[in-house]
SEGUZA-678954 format. One record per atom (N, C-alpha, C): x, y, z. Coordinates in steps of 0.05 Angstrom, whole numbers, plus 5000, padded with zeros to 4 digits. Atoms other than C-alpha are relative to their C-alpha. Layout:
N
XYZ/...
END
This chain:
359
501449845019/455751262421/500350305006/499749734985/456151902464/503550114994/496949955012/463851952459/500149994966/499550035031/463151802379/499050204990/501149765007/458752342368/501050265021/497849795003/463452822410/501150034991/497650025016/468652612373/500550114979/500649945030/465252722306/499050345005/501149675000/462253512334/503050184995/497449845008/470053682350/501850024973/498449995027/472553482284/499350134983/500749905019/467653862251/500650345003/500949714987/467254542292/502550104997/497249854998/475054622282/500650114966/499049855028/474354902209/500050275005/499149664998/477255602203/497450264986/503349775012/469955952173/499150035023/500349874975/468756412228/496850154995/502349785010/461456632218/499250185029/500149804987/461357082271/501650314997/498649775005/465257572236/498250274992/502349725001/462358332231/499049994968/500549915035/462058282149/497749784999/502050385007/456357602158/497950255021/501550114974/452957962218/499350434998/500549765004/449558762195/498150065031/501149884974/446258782263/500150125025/499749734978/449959242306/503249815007/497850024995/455659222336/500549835024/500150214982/454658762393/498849724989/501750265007/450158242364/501049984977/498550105025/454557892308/499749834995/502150105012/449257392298/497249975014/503650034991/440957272302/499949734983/501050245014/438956522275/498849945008/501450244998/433256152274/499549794988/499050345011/433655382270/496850015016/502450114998/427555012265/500249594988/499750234999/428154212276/502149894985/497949985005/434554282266/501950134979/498449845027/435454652198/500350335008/500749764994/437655382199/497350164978/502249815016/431555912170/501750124982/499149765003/434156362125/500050294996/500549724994/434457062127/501550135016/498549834968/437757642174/497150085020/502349984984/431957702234/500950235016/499449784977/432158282288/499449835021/500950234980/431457872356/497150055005/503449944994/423758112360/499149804983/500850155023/422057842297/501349644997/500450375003/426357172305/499549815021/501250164982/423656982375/497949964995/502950155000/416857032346/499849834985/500350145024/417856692285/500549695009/499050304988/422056142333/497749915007/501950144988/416356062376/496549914984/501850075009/411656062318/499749744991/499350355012/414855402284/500449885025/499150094981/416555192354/503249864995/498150015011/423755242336/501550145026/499649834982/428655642374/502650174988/498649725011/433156312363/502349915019/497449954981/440956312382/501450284983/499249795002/443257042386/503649995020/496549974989/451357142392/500550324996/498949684997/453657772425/503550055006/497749964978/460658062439/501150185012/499349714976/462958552504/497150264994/502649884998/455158822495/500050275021/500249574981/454859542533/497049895013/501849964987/449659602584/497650044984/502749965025/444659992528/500149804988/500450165028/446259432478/498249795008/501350304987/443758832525/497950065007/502150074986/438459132558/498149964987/503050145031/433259072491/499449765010/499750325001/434958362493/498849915025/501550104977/433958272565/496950025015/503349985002/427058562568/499149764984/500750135020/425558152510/499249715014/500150304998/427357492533/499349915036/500850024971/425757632613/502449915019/497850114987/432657512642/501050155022/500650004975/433757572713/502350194999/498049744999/438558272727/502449835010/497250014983/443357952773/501749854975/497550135019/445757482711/500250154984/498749815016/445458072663/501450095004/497449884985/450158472708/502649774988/498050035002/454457942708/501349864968/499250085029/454057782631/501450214981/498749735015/455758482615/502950105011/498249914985/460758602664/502449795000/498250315001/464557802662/501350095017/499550074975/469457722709/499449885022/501150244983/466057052737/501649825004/500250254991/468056492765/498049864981/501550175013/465155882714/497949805026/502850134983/458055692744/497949944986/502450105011/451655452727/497750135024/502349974990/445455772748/497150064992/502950055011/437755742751/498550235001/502149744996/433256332741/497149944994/504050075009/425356082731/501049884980/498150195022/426355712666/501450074983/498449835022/432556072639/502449875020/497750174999/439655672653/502650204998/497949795009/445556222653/501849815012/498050174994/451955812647/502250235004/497649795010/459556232645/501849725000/498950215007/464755872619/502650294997/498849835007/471856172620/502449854969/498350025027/475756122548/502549965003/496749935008/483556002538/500649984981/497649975028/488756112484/502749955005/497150024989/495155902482/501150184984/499049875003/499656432465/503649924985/497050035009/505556262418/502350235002/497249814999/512056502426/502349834995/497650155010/518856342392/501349875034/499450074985/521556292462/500550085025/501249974978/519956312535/502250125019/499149754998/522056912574/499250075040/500549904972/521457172646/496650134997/501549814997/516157652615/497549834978/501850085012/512257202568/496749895006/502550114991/505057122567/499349814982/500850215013/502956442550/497649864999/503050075000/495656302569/498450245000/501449725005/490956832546/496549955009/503450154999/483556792577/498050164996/503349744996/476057112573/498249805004/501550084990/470356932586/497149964980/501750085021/464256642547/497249965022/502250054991/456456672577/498549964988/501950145011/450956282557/496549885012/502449984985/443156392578/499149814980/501650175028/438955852542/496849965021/503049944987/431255822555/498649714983/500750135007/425455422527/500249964964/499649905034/426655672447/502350305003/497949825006/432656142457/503249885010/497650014993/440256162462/500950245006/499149805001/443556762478/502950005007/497250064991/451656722481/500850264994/499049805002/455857292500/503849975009/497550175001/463657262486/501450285018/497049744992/469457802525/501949785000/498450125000/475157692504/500350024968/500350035031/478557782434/500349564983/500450405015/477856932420/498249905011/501850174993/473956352431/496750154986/502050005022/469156522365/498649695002/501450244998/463656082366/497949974966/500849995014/462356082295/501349824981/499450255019/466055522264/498249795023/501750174979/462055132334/497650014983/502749915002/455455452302/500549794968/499350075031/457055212229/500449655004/499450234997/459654502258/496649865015/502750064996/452354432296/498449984971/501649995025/449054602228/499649824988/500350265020/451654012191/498749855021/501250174988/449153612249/497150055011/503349924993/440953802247/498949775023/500750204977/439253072291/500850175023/498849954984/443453372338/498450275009/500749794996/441454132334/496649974996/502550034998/434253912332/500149955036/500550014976/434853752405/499650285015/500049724991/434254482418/503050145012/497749854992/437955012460/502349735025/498150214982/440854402506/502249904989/497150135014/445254132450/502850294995/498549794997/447154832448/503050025013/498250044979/449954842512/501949815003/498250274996/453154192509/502950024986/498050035018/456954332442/501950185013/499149774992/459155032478/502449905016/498950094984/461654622535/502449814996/498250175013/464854082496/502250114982/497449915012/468754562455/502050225019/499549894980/470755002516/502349825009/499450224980/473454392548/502749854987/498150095025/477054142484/501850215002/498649725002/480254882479/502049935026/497950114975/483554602553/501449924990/497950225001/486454032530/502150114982/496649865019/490454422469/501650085008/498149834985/493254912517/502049805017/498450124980/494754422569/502949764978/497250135022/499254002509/501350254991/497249875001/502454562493/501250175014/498550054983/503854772555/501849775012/497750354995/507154062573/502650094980/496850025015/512354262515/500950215017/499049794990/513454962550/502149825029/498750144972/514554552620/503449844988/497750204999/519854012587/502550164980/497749905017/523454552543/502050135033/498949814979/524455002622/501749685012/498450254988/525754152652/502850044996/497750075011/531154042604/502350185003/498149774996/535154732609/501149945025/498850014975/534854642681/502749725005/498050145003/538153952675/502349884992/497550015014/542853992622/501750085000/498349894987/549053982623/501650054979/497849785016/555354392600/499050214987/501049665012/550454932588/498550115030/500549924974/547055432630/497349945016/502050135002/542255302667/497450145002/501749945005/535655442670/498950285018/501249764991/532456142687/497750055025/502650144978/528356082757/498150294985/501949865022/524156722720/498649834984/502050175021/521856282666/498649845013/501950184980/519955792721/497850265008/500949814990/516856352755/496450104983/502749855010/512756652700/498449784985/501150255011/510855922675/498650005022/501450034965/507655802753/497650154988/501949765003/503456452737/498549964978/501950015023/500956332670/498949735012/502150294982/498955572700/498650035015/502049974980/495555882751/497150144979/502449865010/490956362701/498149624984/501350305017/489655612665/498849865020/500950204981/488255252730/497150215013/502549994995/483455792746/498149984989/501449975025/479855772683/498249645005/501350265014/479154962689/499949875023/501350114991/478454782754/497050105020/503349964985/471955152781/498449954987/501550115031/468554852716/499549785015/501350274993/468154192753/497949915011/501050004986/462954302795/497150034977/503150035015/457554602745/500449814984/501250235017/458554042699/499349785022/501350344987/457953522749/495450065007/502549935002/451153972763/498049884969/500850065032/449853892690/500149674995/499450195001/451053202684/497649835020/501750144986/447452922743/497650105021/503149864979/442653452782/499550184971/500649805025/440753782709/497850165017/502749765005/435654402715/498149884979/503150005015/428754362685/500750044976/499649875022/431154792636/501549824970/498050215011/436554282608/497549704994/501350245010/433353662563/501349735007/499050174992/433653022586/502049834982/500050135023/435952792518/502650045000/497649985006/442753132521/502149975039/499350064979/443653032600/502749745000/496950195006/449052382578/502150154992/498249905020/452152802536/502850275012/498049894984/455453232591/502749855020/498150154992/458152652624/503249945001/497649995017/463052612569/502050255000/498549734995/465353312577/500749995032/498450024973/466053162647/503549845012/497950235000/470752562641/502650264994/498849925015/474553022593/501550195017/498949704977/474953682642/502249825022/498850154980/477053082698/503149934991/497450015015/483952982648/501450255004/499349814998/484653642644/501950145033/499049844973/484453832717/502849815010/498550125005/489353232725/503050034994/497249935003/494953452687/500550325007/499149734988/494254242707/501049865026/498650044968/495953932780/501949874995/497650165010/500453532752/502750184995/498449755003/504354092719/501250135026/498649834986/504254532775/501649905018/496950144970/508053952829/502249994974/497750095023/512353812768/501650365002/498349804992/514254622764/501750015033/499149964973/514454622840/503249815006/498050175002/520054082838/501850164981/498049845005/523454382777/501750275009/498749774996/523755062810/503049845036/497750044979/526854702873/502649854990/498350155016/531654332829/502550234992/498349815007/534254942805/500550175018/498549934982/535755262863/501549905021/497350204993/538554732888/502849984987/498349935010/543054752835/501950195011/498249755010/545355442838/500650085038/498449964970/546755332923/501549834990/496750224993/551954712905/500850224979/497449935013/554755142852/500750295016/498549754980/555055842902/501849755014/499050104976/557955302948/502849974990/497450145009/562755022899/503150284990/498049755006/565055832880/501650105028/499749764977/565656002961/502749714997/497450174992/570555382964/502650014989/496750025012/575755492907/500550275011/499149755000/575456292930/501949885034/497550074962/577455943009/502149854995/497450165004/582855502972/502250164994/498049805011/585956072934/500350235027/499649854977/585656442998/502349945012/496850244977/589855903044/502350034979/497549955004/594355932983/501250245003/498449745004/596356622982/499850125031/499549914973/595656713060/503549955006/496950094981/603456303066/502450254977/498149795001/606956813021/499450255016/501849694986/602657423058/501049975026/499750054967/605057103128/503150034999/495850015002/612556963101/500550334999/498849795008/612557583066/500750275022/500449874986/609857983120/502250005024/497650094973/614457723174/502650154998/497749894997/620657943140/499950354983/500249695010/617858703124/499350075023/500449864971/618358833196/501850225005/497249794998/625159123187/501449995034/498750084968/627758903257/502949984985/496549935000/635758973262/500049705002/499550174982/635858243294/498049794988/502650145016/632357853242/502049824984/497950235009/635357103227/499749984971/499750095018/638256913168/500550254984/500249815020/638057653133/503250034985/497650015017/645257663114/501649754980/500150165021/644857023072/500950074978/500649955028/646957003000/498049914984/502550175016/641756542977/497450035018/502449924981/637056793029/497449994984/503049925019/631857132975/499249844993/500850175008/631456582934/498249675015/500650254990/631056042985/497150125010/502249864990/625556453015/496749954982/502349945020/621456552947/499849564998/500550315005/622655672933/498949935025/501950124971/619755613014/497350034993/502849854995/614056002992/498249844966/500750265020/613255582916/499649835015/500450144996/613955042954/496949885023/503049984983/608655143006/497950004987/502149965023/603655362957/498549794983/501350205015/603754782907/499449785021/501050194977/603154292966/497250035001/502549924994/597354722989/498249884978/501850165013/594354652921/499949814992/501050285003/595253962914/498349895014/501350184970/592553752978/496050134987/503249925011/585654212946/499149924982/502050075017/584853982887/501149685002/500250364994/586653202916/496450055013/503049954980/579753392960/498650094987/502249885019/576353732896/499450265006/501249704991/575654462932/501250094960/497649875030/580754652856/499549804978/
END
């Protein structure tokens, strides 16, 4: 049941209506939405967060406010407001976390870091292919508060996909978090599939043949973008397993299964990022393996063509001594027999090389 109803949140949350966009959201320039949901339906109206935490806590409902790259002045209203502990404001304004989970009295500040996969016709020494930021998420007894850096990972086709599901979004700010997590997590697995094509397009170059081969750069800057992905997805394991089986107070028991599933999911994930990176690690040694047998195979025809042209350089040399007392010089067929010693030597030579494959 828990997997069926993930199943059915991601299918819904991936429609392209972005309601977090600035033309839906007249309330400043950081906060690009205020909602209050009440047993699962949204209210309607535009609220100021004063007005829709009281109104939440009047229906016993609860307010989810979406901010993005909030300025110091912009957040601190908010943080008075809702009583949120400095050390996690700092680091909600500032991002550049590490994905954690932590407890402040009954207020839950999650961080979650975002990826994008980054299309490109085709993969380059210099290409950037995983693009990340960072997404934070305080949830309380009747509030949400999510704050995005980073130009992606809109949470407003997520917000719109909760909506149709009120059972669900009636569980409060916990389903919140869950859906947040579960589409976070999902957002992995796309990248990591199309990274896998990036990996088997660099495989195949390297292995194929009668062409060139593959670019240890592109290996190179493939490694590097897998590393920004592997940090993104595997320090995540830890607070969900928190989430999952030592929940906080804060967190409802009701959606406590429901992380499980996002756990499993992240456990795939981390999986094939390690996977990947022994798989590059091998291709990159593959390819320089390569390109030592083929230096090897250039230093050997340059030492074959050497030995050949050492026996005219030794003949030739010998009789440009100009000695008075030098056999054979008054020959008539001398020259010639000389130049057919020196043919003959030669093709020997290179038979005997390319009988042994050096030619």
């Amino acid at each position: 049941m828990i997997s069926n109803l993930s199943r059915a949140v991601r299918r819904a949350y991936r429609r392209t209506v972005d309601l977090s966009h600035p033309a839906r959201s007249p309330l400043g320039s950081a906060v690009v939405n205020c909602v209050v949901y009440r047993e699962g339906g949204r209210q309607p109206g535009d609220w100021a967060p004063a007005e829709a935490i009281r109104r939440a806590r009047k229906g016993r409902g609860f307010v989810w406010i979406g901010l993005h790259e909030p300025t110091d002045e912009e957040f601190a209203g908010l943080a008075k407001l809702f009583g949120l502990h400095p050390l996690a404001v700092e680091d909600a304004v500032h991002a550049h976390q590490r994905p954690k989970v932590e407890r402040y009295d009954d207020t839950l500040f999650a961080v979650f870091k975002t990826v994008r996969y980054v299309e490109h016709e085709r993969l380059t020494a210099t290409s950037e292919v995983v693009d990340t930021g960072e997404l934070m998420v305080f949830i309380g007894r009747d509030f949400v508060i999510t704050i995005r850096h980073g130009s992606h990972g809109s949470l407003g086709p997520l917000r719109e996909a909760l909506e149709s599901l009120p059972e669900q979004l009636a569980k409060g700010p916990s389903a919140v978090l869950h859906a947040i997590a579960d589409h976070v997590v999902d957002d992995y697995l796309e990248v990591t599939d199309a990274v896998q094509n990036d990996i088997e397009a660099v495989e195949t170059a390297v292995f194929a043949e009668h062409t060139a081969r593959g670019d240890a750069g592109q290996i190179y800057q493939l490694k590097r973008e897998l590393l920004e992905l592997k940090r993104a997805v595997v320090p995540l394991a830890r607070p969900l397993q928190i989430l999952a089986h030592e929940p906080p107070a804060a967190l409802s028991p009701d959606i406590q299964p429901y992380f499980r599933d996002v756990a499993d999911h992240l456990a795939r994930v981390t999986e094939q990022v390690n996977a990947f990176d022994g798989l590059l690690d091998s291709i990159l040694q593959a390819h320089l393996a390569q390109v030592t047998v083929a230096q090897n195979e250039d230093m050997r025809k340059i030492t074959a063509w050497a030995a050949i042209v050492a026996v005219p350089t030794m003949i030739c040399g010998l009789y440009g001594m100009n000695f008075d007392h030098m056999p054979e010089l008054r020959w008539t067929y001398g020259y010639p027999l000389v130049l057919g010693v020196i043919a003959t030597l030669c093709l020997v030579i290179h038979r005997g090389f390319r009988r042994n494959g050096w030619l």
